[in-house]
N, C-alpha and C positions, 0 to 999 in steps of 0.2 A: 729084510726091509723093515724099518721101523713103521712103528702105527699112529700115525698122524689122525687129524680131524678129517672126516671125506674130503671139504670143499678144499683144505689145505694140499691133500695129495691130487686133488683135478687141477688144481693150478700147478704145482711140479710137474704134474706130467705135460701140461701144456706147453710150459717152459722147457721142461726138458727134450722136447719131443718139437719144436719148434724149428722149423725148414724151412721159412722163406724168410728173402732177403730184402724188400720192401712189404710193409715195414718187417725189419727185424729185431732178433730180442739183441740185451748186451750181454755178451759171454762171460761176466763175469761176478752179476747180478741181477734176480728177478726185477728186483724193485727197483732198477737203474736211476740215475740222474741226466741220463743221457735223452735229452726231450726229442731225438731221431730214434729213437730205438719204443719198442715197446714196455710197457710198465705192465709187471704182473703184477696182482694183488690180491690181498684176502678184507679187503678195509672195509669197514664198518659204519669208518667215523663222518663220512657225508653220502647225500644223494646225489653228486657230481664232481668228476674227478679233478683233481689241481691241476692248473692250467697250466703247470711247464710241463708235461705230458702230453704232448702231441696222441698219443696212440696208450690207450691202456685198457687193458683186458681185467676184469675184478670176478672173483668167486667167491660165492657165500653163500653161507647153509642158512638155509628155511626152515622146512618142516621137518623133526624126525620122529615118524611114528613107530613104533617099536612093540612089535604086537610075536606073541609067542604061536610058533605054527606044529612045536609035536610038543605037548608036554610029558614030563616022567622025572626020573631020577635025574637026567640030563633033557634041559630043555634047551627047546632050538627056536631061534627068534630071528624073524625077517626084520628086517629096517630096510625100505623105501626111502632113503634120504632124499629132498627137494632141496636142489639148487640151485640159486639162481645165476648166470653167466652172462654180464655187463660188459659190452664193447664199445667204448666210447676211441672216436675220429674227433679230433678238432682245428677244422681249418685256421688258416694263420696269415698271414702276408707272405709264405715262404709252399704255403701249402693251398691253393685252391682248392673250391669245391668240388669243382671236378675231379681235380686227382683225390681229393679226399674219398669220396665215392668210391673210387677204384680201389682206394689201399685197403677198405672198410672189404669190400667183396673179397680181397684178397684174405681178408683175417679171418670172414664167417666159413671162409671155403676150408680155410688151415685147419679152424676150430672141428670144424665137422670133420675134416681126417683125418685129425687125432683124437678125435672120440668113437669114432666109428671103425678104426683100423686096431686102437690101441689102449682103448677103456677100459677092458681087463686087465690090462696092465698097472693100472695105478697105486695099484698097495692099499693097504689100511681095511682089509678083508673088503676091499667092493669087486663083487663079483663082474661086473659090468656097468656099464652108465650107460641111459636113453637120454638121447637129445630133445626134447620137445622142438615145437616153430619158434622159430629168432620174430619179435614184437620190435617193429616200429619208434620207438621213441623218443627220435630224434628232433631238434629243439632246431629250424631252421628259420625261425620269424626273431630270433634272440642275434643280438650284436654283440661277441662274434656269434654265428650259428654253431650247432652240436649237433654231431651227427653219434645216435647210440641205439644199438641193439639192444635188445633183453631177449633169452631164453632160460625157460625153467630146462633143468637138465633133472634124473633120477638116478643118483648111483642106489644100486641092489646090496645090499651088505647079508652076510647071513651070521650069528653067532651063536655058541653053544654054552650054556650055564655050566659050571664042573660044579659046584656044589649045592 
């Protein structure tokens, strides 16, 4: 498996690992065009997602502290990576609040299954990912309203110096 960025391999494995069919992903691309399907992402470039994305899921790294835990001739270094995990729902004329609501539980629930069943699986040496609590942040007083989760997640990474 190649060695990607943490927050890059939390979203493959999300995509990859993705099981349900409302909303679902498109099989043939994370970052679909397809505004029924989900949109994975790593994006950087604003604080709310493009509005032909009904349903988008984003990962991005935060903090990486990088602190060495045995030193010697080979040192061995923990990374605690902090990432953050954005779920934006946005209702539509096609999509009411209410179902919007339900798809949103449906995706917090997906998200925690496949971190929680399959987060050592994700490559790029992370040992595991801790999910923190999903935060509120949904924008319901705004025309249209925005419905979005935030959780910090923690992948574990461990590396070893060779020289």
């Amino acid at each position: 498996m190649s060695s990607v960025e943490p927050a890059v391999a939390i979203k493959n494995l999300l995509y990859s690992s993705w099981n349900i069919t409302t909303p679902g992903k498109d099989s043939t691309a994370a970052d679909t065009k397809d505004p029924a399907k989900v949109h994975f992402t790593n994006r950087w470039f604003a604080p709310v997602p493009l509005r032909i994305h009904t349903y988008q899921l984003s990962v991005r790294p935060l903090v990486k502290p990088y602190r060495p835990i045995q030193i010697g001739s080979i040192t061995k270094y923990q990374n605690n990576e902090s990432i953050a995990i954005h779920i934006w729902v946005l209702p539509n004329p096609k999509l009411s609040l209410e179902d919007a609501h339900t798809d949103l539980k449906a995706i917090l629930d997906e998200v925690r299954r496949i971190i929680r069943i399959q987060g050592q699986t994700a490559g790029s040496g992370i040992q595991t990912i801790l999910l923190g609590p999903w935060q509120d942040r949904s924008e319901l007083d705004r025309d249209p309203p925005r419905l979005h989760m935030l959780a910090q997640a923690t992948a574990i990474l461990f590396e070893m110096s060779t020289s």
